[in-house]
Backbone as ProteinMPNN parsed JSONL, in Angstrom:
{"seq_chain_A": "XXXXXXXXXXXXXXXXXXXXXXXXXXXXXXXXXXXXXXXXXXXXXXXXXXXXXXXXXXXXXXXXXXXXXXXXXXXXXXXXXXXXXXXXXXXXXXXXXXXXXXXXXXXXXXXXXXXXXXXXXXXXXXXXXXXXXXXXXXXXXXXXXXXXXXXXXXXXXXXXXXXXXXXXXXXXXXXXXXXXXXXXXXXXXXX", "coords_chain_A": {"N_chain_A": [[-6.71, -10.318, -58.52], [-8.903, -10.129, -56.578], [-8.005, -11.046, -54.169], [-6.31, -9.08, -53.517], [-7.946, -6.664, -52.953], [-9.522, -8.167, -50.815], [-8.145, -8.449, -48.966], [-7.425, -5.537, -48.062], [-9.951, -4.701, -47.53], [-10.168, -6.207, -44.861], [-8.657, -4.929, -42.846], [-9.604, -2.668, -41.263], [-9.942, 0.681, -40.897], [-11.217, 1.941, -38.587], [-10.962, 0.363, -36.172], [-8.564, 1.166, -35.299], [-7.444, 3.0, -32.312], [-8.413, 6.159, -31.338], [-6.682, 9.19, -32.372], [-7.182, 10.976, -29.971], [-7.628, 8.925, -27.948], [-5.444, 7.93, -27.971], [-3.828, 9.635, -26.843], [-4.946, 10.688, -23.861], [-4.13, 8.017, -23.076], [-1.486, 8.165, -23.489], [-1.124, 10.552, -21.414], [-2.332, 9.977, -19.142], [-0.406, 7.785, -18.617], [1.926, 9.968, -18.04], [1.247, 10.882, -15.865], [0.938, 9.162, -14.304], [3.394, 8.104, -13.962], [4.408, 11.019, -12.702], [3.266, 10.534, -10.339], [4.688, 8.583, -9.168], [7.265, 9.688, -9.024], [7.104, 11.831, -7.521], [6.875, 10.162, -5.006], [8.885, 8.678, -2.419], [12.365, 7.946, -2.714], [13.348, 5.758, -2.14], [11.082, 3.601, -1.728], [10.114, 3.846, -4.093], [12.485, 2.309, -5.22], [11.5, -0.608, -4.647], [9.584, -1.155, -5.737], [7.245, -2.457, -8.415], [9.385, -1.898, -10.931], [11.326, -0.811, -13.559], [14.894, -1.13, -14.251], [15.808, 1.308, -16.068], [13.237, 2.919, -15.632], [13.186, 3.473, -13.234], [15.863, 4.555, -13.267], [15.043, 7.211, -14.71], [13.745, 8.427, -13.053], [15.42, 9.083, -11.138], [17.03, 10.72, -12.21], [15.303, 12.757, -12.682], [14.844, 13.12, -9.881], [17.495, 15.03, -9.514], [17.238, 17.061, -11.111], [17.178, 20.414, -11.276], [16.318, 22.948, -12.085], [13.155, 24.39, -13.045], [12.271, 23.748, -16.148], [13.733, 21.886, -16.644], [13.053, 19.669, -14.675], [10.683, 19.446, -15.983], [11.208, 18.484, -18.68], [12.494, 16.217, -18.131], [10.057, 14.828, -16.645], [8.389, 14.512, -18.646], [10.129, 12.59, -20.008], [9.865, 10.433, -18.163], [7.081, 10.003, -18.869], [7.353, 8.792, -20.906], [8.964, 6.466, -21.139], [7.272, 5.125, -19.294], [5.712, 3.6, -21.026], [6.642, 1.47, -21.38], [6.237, -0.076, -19.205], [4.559, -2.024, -16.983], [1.825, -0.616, -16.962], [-0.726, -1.007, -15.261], [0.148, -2.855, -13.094], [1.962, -1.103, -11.854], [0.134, 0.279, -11.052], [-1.554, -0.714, -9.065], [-0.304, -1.592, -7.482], [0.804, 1.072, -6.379], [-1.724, 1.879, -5.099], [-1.559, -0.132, -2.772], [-2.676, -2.492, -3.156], [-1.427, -5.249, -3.766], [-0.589, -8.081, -2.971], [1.084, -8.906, -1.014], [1.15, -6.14, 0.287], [-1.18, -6.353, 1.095], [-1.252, -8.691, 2.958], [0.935, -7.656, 4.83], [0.035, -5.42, 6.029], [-1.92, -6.489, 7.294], [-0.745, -8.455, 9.25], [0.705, -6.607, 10.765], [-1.886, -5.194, 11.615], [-2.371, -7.727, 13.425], [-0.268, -7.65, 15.231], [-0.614, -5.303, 16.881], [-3.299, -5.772, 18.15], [-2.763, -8.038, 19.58], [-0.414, -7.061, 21.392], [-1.969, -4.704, 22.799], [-3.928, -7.014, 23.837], [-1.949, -8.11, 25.203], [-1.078, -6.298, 27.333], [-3.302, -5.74, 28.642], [-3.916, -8.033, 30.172], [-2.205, -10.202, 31.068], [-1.74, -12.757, 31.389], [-2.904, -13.897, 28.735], [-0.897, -14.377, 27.404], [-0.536, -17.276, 26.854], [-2.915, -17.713, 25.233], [-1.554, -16.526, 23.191], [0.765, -18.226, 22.942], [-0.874, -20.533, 22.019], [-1.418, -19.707, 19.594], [0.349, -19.378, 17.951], [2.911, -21.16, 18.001], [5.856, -20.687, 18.221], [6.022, -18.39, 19.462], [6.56, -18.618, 22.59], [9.359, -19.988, 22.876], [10.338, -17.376, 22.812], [10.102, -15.707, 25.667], [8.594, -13.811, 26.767], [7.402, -13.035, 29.046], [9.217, -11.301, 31.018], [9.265, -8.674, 29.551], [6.88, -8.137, 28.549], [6.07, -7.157, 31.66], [7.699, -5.284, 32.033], [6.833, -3.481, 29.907], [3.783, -2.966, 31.072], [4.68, -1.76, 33.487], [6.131, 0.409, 32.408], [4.254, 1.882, 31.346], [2.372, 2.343, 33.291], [4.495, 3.96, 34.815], [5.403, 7.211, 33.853], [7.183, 6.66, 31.22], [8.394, 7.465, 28.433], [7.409, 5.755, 25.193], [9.17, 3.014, 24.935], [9.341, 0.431, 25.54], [6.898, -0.734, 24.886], [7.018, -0.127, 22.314], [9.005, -1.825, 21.528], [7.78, -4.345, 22.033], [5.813, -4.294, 20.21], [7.352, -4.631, 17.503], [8.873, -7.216, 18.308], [6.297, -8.652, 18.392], [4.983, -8.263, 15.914], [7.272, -9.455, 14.073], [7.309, -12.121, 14.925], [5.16, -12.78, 13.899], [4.969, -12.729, 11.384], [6.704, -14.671, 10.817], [9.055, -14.575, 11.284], [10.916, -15.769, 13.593], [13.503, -14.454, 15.556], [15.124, -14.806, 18.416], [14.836, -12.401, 21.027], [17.304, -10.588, 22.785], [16.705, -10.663, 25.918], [17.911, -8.963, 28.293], [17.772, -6.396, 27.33], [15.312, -5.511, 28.501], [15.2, -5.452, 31.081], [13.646, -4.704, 33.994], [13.975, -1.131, 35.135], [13.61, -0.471, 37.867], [14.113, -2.511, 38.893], [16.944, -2.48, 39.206], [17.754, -0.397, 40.515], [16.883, -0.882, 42.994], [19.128, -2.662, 43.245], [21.367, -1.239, 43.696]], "CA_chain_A": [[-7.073, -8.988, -58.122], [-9.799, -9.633, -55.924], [-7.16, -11.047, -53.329], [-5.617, -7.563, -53.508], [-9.219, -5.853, -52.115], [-10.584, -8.583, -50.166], [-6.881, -7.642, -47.628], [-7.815, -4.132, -48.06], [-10.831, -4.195, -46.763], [-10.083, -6.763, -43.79], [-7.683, -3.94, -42.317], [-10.96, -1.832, -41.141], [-9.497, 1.896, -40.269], [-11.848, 2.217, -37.43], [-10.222, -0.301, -35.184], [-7.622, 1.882, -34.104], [-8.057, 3.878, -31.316], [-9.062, 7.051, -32.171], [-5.373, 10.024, -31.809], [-7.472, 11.339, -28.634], [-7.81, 7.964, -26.7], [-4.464, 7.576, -27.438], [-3.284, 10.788, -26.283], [-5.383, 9.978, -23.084], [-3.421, 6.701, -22.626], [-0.148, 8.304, -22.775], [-1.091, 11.502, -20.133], [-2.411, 8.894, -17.927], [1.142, 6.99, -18.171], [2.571, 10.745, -17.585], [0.428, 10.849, -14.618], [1.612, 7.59, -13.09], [4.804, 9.102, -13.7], [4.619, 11.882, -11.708], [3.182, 10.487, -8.86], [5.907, 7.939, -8.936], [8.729, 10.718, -8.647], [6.634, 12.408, -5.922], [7.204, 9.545, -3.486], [10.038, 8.751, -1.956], [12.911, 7.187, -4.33], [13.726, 4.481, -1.372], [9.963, 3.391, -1.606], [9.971, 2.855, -6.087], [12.884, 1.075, -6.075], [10.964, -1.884, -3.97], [8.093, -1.377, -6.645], [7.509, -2.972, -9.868], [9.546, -0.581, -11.954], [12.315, -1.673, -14.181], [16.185, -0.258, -14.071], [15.626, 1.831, -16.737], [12.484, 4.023, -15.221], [14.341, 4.041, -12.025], [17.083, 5.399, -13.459], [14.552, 8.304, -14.927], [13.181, 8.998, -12.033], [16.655, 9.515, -10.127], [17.378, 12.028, -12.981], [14.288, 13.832, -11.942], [15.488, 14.39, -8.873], [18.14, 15.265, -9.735], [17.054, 17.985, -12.057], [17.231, 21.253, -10.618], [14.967, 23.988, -13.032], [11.219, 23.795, -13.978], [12.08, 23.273, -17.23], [14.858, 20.691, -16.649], [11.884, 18.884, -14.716], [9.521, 19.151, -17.047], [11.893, 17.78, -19.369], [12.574, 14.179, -17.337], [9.098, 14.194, -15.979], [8.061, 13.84, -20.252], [11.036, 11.295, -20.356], [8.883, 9.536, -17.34], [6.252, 9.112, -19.27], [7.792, 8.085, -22.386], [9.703, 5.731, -20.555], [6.298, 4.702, -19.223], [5.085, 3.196, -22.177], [7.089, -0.043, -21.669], [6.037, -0.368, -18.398], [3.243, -2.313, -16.574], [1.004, 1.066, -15.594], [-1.634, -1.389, -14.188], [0.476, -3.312, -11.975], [2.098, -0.451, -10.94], [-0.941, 1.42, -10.043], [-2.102, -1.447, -8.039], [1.306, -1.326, -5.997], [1.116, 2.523, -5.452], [-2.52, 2.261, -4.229], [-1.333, -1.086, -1.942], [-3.549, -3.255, -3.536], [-0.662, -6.371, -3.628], [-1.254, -9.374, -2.189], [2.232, -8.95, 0.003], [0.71, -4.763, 1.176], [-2.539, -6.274, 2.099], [-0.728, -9.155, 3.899], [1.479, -6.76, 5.348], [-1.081, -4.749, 6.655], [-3.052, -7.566, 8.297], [0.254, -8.519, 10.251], [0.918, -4.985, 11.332], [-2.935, -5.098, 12.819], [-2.543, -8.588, 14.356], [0.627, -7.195, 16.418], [-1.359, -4.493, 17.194], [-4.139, -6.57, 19.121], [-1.783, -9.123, 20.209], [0.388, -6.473, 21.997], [-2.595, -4.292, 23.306], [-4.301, -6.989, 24.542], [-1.182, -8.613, 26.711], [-0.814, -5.678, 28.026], [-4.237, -5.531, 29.352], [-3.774, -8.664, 30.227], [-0.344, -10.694, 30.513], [-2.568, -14.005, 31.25], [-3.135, -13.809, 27.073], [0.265, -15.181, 26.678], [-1.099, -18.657, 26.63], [-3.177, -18.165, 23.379], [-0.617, -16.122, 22.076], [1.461, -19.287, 22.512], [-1.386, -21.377, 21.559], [-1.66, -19.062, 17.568], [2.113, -18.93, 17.287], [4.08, -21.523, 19.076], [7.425, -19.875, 18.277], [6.386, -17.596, 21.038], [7.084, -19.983, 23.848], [10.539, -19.87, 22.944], [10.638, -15.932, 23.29], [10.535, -15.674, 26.77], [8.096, -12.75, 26.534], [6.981, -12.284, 30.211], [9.414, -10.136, 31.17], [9.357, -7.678, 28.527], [5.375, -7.429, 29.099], [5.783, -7.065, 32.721], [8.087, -4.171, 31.906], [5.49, -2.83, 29.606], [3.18, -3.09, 32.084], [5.373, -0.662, 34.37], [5.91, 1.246, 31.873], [2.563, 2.296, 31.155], [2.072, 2.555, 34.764], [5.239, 5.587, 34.822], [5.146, 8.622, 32.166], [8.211, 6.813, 30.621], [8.545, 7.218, 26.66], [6.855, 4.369, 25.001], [10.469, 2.316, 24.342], [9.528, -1.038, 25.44], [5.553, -0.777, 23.973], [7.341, -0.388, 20.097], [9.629, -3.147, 21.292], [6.716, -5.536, 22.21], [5.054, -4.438, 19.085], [8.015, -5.134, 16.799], [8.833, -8.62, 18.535], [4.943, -9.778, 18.287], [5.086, -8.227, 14.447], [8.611, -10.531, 13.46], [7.058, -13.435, 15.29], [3.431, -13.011, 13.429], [5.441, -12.584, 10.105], [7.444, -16.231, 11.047], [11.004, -14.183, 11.521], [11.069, -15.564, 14.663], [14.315, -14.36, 16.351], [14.529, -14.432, 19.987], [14.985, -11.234, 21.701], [18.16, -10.86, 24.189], [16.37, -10.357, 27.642], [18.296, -8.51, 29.035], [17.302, -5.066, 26.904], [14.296, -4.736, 28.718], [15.012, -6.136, 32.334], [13.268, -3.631, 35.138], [15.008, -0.477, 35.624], [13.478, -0.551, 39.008], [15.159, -3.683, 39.936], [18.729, -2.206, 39.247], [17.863, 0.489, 41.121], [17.08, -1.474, 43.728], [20.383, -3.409, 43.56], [22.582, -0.088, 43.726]], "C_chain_A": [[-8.024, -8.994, -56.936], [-9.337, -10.041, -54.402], [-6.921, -9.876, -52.913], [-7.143, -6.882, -52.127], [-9.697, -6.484, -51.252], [-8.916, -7.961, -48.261], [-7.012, -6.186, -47.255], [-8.748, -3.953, -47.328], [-11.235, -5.164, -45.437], [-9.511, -5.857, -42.882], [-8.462, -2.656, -42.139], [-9.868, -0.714, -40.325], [-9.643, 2.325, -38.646], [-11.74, 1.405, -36.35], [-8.914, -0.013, -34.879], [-8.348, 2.504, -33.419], [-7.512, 5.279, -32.105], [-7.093, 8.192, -31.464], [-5.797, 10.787, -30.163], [-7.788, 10.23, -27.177], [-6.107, 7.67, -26.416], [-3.078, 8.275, -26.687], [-3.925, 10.933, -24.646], [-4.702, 9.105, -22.139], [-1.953, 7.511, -22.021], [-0.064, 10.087, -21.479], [-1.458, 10.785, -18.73], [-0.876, 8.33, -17.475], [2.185, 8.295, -17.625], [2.277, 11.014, -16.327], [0.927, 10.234, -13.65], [2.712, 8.033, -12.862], [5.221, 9.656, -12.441], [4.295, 11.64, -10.678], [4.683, 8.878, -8.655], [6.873, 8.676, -8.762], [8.518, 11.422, -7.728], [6.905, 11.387, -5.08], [8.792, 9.343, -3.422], [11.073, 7.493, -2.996], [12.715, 5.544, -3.666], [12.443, 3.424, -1.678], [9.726, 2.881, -3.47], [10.701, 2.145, -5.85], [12.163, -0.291, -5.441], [9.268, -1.961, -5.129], [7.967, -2.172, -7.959], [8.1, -2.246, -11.012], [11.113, -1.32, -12.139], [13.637, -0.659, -13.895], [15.95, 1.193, -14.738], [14.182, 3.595, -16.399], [13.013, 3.929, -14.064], [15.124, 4.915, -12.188], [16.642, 6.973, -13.918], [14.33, 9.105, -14.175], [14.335, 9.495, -10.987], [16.784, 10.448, -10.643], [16.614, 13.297, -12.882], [14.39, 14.49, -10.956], [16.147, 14.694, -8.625], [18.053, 16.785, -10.004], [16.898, 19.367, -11.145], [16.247, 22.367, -11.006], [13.765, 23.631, -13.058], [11.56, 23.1, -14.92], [12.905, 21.938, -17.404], [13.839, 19.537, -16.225], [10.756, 18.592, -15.368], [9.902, 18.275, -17.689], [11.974, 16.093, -19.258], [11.278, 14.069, -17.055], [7.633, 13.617, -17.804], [8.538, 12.38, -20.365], [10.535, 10.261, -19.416], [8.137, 8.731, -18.083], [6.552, 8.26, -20.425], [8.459, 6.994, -21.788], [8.219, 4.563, -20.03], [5.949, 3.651, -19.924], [5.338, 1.714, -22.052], [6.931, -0.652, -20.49], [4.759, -1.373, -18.072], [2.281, -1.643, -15.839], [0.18, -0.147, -15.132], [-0.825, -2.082, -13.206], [1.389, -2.524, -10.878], [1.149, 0.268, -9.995], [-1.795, 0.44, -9.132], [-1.124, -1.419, -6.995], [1.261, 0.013, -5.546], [-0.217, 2.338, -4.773], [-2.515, 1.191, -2.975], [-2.343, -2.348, -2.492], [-3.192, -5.104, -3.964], [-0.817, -6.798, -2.31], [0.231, -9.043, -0.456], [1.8, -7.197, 0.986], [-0.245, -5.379, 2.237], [-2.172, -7.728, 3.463], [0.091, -8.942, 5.63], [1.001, -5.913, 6.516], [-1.915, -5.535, 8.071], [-1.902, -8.085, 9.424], [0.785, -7.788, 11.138], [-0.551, -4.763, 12.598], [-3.072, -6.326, 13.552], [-1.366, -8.183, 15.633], [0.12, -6.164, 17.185], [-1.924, -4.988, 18.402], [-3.293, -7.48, 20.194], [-1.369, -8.002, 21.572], [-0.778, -5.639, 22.881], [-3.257, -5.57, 24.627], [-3.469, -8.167, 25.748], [-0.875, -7.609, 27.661], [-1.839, -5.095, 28.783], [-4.229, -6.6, 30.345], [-2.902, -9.857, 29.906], [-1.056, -12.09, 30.586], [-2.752, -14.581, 29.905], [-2.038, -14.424, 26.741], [-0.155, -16.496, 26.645], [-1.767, -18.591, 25.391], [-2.37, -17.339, 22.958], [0.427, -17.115, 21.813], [0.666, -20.244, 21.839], [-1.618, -21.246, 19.892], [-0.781, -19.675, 17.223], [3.114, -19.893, 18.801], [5.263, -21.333, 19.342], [7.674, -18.848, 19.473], [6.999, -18.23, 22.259], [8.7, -20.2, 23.843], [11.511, -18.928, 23.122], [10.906, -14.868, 24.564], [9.576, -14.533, 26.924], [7.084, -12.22, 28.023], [7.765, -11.282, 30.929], [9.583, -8.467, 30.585], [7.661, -7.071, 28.625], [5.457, -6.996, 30.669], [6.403, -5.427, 32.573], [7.254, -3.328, 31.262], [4.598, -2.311, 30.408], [3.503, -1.972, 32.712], [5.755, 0.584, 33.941], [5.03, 2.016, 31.049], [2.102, 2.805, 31.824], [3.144, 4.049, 34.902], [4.681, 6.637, 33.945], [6.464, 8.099, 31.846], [7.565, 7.076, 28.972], [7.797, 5.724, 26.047], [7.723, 2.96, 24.306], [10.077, 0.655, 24.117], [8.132, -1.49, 24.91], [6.138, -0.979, 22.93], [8.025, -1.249, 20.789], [8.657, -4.513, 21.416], [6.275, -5.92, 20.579], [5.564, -4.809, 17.849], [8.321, -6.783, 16.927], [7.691, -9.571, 18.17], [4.862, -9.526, 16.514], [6.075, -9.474, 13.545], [7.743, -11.69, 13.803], [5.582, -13.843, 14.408], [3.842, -13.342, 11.836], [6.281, -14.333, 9.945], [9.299, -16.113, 11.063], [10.666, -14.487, 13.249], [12.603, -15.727, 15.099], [14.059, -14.137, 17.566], [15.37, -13.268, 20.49], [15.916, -11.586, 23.085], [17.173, -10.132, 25.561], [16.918, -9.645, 28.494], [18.226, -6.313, 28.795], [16.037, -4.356, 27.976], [13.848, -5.708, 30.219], [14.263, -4.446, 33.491], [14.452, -2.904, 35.651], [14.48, -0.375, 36.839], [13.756, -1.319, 39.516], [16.43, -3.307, 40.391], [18.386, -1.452, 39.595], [17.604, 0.047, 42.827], [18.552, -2.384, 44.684], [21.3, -2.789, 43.521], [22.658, 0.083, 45.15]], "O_chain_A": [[-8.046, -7.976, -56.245], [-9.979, -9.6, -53.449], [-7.367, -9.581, -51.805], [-7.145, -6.772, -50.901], [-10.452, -5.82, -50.541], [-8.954, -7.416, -47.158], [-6.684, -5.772, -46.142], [-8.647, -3.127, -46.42], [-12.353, -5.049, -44.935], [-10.024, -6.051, -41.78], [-8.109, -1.64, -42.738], [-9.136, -1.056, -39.396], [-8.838, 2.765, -37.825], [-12.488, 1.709, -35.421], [-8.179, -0.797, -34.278], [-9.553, 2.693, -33.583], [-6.674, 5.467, -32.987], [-6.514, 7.921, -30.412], [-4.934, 11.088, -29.339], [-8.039, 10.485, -25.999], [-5.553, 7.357, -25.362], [-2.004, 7.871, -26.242], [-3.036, 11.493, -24.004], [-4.618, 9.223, -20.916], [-1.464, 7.56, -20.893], [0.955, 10.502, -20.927], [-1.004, 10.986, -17.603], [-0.341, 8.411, -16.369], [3.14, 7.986, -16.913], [3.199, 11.435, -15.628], [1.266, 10.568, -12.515], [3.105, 8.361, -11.742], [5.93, 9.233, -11.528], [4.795, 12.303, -9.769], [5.366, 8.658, -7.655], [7.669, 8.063, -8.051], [9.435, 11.787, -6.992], [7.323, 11.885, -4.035], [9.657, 9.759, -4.193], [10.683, 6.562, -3.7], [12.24, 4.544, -4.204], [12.833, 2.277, -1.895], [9.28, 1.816, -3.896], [10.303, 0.992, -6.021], [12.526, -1.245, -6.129], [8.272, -2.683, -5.106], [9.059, -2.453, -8.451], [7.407, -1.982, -11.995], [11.791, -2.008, -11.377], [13.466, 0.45, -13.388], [15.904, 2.18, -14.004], [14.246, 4.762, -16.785], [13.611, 5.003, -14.004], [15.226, 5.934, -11.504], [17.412, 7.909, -13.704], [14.551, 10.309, -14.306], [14.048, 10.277, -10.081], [16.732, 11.434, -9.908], [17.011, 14.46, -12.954], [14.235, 15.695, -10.761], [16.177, 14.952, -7.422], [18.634, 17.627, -9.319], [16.332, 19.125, -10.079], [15.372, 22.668, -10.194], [13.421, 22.45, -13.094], [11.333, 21.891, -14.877], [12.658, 21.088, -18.26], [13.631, 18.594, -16.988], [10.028, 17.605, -15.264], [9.32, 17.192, -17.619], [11.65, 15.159, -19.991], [11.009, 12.875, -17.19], [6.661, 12.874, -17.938], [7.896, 11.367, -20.642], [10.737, 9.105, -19.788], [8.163, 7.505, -18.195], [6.009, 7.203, -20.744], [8.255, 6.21, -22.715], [8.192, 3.382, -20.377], [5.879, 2.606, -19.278], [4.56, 0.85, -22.456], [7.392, -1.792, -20.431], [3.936, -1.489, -18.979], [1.911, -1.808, -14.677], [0.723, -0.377, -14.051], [-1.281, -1.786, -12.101], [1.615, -2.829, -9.707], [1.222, 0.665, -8.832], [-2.728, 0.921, -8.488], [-1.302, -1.223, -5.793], [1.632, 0.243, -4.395], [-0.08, 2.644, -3.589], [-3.338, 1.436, -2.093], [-2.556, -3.18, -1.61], [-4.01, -5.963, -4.294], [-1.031, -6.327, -1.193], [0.039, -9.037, 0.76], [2.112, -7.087, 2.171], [-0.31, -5.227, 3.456], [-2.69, -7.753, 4.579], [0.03, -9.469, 6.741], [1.492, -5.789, 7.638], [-2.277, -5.244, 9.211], [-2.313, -8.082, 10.584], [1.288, -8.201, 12.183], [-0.507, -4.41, 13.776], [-3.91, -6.236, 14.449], [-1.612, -8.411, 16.817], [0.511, -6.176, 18.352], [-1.397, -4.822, 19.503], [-3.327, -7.454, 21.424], [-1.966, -8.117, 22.642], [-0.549, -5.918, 24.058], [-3.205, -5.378, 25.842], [-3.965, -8.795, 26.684], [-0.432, -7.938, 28.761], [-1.603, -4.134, 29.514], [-4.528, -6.228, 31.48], [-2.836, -10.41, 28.808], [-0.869, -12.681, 29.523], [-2.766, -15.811, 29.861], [-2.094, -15.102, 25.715], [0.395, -16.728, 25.568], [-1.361, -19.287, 24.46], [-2.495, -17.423, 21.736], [1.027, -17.085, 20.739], [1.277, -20.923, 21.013], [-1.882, -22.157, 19.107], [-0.847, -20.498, 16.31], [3.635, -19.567, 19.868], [5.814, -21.651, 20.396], [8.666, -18.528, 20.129], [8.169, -18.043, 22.594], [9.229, -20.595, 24.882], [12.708, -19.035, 23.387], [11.52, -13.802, 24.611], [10.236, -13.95, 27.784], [6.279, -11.288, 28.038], [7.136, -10.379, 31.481], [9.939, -7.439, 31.16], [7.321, -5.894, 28.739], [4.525, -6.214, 30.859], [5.72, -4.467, 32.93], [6.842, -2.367, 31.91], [4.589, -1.083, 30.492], [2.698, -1.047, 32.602], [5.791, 1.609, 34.621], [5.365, 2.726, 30.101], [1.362, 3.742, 31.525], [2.597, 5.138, 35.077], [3.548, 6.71, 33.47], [7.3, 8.963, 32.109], [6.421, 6.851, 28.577], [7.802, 4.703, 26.735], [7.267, 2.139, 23.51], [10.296, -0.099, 23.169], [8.103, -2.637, 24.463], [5.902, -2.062, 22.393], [7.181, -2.14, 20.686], [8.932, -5.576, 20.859], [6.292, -6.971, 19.938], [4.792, -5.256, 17.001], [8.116, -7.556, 15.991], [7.793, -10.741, 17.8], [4.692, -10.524, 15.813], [5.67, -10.182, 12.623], [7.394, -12.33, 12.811], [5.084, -14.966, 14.324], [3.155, -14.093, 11.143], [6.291, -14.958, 8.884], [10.25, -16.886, 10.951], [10.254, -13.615, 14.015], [13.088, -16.859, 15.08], [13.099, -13.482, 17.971], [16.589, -13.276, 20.315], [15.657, -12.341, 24.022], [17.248, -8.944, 25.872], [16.407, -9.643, 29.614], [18.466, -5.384, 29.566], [15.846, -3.161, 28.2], [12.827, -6.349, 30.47], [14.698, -3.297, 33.401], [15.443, -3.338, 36.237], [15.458, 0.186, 37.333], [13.788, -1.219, 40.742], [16.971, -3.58, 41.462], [18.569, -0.831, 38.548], [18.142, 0.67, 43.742], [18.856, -2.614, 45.854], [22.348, -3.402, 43.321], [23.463, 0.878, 45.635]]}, "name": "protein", "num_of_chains": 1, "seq": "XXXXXXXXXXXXXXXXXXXXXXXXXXXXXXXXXXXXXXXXXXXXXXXXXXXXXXXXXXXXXXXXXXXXXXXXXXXXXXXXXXXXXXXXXXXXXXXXXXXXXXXXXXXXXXXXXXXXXXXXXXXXXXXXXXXXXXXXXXXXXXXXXXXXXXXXXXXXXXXXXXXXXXXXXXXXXXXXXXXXXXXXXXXXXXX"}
């Protein structure tokens, strides 16, 4: 018998969480939810989110009524439940190692590209960071820059600099055909 009570009273009541923490827990996971069906769908599926809340969240927007949304944006959270809310909510606020990487590659093309175009001389330590450059051919594409900075054209061959020095900072180095961004004032010359 005293088996019987001593199990009884190992199984202490008060180590659950209390019906309001855990009502709490799951409006939070409805929460995450909803801001997961507010962004863009293209943008979850690259997130940590399984087939299954994907597939909720398509149905959401799908849904056409209030109440029809209300409806799926419940089935969100319930769906929730089996999820990893913290590692998602570190991915929606960018807080992965591959965002903040991301990020830092985005502002080294940045600099890079600003400051060859203050200075095209810079291609030397930009070959000296990243020797893959050197195989890119990347003086005429700044020189065009250059000129086009100097006109009021559109800023076409600036985002192309800034994409080429981005791929090459990232280690996609493909080389860029040369001939996209030869001086339209040459061929105007040669007409």
């Amino acid at each position: 018998m005293k088996d019987e009570n001593e199990t009884q009273d190992e199984i202490d009541p008060n180590d659950r969480p209390s019906k309001s923490a855990v009502k709490r827990e799951l409006l939070a996971l409805q929460d995450l939810g909803k801001v997961l069906c507010e962004m863009p769908f293209d943008k979850v599926k690259r997130g940590p989110v399984s087939e299954k809340l994907l597939e909720a969240i398509k149905d959401y927007h799908k849904a056409r009524g209030f109440g029809g949304k209300k409806r799926q944006m419940l089935y969100v959270g319930k769906v929730m439940r089996d999820e990893e809310a913290e590692e998602i909510e570190k991915w929606i606020k960018g807080d992965t190692i591959e965002q903040k990487m991301q990020v830092l590659h985005m502002h080294a093309a940045e600099q890079w590209r600003d400051q060859l175009v203050a200075d095209p001389k810079s291609l030397q330590a930009l070959i000296a960071a990243y020797p893959a450059a050197a195989q890119m051919n990347l003086n005429p594409l700044i020189r065009s820059v250059v000129q086009e900075r100097a006109s009021t054209k559109p800023p076409k061959l600036y985002r192309q600099l800034y994409q080429t020095l981005y791929a090459l900072i990232q280690g996609k180095t493909t080389t860029p055909a040369t001939d996209e961004y030869v001086d339209d004032d040459e061929d105007e010359l040669n007409d």
